[in-house]
TIROKE-574702 format. One record per residue (C-alpha): residue number from 1; x, y, z. Coordinates in Angstrom, 2 decimals, decimal comma. Layout:
BEGIN
+-----+---------+---------+---------+
! pos !       x !       y !       z !
+-----+---------+---------+---------+
! NUM !       X !       Y !       Z !
...
+-----+---------+---------+---------+
end
This chain:
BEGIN
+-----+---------+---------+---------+
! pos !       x !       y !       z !
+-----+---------+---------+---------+
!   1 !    2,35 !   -6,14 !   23,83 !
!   2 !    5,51 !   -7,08 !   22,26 !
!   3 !    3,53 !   -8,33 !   18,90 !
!   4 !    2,38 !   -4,72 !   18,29 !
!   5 !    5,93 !   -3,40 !   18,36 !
!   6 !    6,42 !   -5,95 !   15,32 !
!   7 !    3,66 !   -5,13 !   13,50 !
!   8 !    4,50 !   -1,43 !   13,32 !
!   9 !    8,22 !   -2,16 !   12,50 !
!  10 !    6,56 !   -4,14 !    9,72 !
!  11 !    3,85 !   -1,72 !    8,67 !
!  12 !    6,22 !    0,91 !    8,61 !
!  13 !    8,46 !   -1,23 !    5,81 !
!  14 !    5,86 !   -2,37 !    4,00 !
!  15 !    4,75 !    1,55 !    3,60 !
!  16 !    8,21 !    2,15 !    2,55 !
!  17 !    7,81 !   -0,53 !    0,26 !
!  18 !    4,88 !    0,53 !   -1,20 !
!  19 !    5,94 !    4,50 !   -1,81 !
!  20 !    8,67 !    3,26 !   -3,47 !
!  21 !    7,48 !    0,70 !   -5,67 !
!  22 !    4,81 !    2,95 !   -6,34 !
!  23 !    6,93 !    5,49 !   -8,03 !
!  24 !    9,28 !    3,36 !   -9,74 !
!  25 !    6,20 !    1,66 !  -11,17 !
!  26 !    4,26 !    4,99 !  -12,13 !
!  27 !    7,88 !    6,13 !  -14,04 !
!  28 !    7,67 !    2,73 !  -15,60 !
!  29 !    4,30 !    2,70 !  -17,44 !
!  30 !    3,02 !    5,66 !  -16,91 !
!  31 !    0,27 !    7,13 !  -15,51 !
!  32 !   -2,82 !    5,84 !  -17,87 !
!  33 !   -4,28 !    3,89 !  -15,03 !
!  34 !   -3,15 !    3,88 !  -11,45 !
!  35 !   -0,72 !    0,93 !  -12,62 !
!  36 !    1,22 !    1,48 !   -9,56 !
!  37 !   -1,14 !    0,68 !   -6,92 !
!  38 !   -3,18 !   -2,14 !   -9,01 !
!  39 !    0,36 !   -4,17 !   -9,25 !
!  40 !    0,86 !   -3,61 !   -5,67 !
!  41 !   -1,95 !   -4,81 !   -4,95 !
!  42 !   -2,04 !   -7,54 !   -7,24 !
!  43 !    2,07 !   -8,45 !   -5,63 !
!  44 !    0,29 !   -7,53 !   -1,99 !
!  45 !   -2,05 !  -10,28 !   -2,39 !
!  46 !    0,15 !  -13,16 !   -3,88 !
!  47 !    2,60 !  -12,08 !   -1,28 !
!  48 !    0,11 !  -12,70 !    1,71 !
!  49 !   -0,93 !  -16,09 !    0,22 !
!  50 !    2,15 !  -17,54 !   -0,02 !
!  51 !    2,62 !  -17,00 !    3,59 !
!  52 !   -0,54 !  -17,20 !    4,64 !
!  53 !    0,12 !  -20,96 !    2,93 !
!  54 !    3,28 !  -21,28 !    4,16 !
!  55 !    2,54 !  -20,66 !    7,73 !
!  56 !   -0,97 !  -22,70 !    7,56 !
!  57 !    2,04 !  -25,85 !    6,70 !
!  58 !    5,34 !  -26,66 !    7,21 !
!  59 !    5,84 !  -22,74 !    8,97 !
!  60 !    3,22 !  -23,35 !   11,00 !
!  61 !    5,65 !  -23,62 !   14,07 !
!  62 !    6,56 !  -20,12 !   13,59 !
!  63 !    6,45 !  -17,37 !   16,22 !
!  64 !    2,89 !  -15,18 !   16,30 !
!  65 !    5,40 !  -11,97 !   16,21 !
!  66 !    7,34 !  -13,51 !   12,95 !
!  67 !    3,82 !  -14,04 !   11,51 !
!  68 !    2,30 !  -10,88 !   12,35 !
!  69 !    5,33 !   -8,88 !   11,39 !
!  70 !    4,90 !  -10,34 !    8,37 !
!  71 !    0,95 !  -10,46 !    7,77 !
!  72 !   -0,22 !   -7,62 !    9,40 !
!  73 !    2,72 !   -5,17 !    9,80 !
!  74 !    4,70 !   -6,06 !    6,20 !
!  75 !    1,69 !   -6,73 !    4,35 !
!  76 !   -1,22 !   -4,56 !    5,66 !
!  77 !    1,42 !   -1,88 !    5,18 !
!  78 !    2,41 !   -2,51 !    1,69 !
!  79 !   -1,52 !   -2,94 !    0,78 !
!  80 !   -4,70 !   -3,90 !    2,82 !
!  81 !   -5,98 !   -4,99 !    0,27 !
!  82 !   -3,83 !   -7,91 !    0,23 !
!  83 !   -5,35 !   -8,50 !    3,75 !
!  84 !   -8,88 !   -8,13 !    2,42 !
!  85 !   -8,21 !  -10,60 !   -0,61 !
!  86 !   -6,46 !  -13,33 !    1,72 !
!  87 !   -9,99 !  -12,51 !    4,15 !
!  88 !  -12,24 !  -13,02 !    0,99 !
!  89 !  -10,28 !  -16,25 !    0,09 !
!  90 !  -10,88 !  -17,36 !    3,93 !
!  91 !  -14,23 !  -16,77 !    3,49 !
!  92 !  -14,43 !  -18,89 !   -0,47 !
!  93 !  -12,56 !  -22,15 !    1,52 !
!  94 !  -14,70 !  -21,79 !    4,65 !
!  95 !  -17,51 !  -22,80 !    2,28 !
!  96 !  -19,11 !  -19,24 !    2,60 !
!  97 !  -18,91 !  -18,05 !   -0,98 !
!  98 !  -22,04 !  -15,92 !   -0,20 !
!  99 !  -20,30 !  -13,98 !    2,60 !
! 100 !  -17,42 !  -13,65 !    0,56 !
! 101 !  -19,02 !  -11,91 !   -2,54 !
! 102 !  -20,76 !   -9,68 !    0,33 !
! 103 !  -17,46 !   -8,80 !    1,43 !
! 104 !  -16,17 !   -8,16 !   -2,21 !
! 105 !  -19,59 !   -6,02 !   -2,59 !
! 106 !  -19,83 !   -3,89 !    0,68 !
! 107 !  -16,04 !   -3,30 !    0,49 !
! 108 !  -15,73 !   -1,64 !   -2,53 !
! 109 !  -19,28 !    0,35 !   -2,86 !
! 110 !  -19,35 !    1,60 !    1,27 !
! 111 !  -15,47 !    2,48 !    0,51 !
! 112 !  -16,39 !    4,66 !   -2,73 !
! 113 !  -19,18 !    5,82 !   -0,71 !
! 114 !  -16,59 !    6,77 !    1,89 !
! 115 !  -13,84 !    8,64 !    0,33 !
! 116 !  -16,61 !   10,11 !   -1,90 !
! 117 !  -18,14 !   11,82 !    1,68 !
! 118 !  -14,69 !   12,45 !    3,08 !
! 119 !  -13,59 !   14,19 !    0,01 !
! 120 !  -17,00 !   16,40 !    0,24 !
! 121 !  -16,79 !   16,92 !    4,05 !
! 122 !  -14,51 !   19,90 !    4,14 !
! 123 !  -16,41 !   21,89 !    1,26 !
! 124 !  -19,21 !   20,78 !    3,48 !
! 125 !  -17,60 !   22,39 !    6,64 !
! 126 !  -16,76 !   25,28 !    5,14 !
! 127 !  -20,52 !   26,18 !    3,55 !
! 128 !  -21,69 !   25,14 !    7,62 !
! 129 !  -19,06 !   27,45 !    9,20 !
! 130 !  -19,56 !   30,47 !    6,71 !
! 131 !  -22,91 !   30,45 !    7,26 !
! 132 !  -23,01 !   29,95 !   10,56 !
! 133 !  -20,71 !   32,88 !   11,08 !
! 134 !  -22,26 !   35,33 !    8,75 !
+-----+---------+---------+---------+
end
């Protein structure tokens, strides 16, 4: 139970992290594009490799709570979609390049598809509940 501990510690800092960097980097270059969250992710993901790499050699003797801290809890709380990238990659080197574009594919058109149906929901709730209660 101890790992989960870690992993929030490091979700929480990685959230930090990301707020942060997030606004400096929006100050930075402005607003044009959501530059902020595609460097993040872009840092998220070469972050996660590197240990992902690092802890698949030489670190490879290193505690599951230092690595989960880390992957999960630092990472997944900077971005997830450093998680999903180092999942895709898995996926490319496992010799499953099919699954992997599937993931790529199903990823990002059910998540537009979600936060296009969240975003709608409470206009949706509101249109149910008025007329329900008129």
């Amino acid at each position: 139970m101890l790992v989960y501990t870690y992993v929030a510690l490091g979700g929480a800092l990685g959230s930090i992290l990301r707020y942060g960097m997030n606004r400096w980097l929006t100050l930075l270059v402005g607003g044009a594009l959501p530059w902020g969250t595609i460097l993040i992710n872009i840092a998220g993901s070469f972050v996660i490799g590197a240990l992902a790499g690092l802890f698949q050699g030489a670190g490879s003797g290193a505690p599951n709570e230092v690595r989960q801290f880390l992957l999960a809890g630092l990472c997944g709380g900077f971005t997830t979609f450093s998680s999903f990238s180092l999942q895709t990659l898995d996926l490319i080197q496992a010799g499953e390049p099919g699954r992997a574009a599937l993931n790529v594919g199903l990823s990002v058109a059910l998540g537009l598809t979600a936060v296009t149906l969240g975003f709608l929901a409470p206009g949706a709730l509101a249109t149910v509940s008025r007329s329900v209660g008129a």
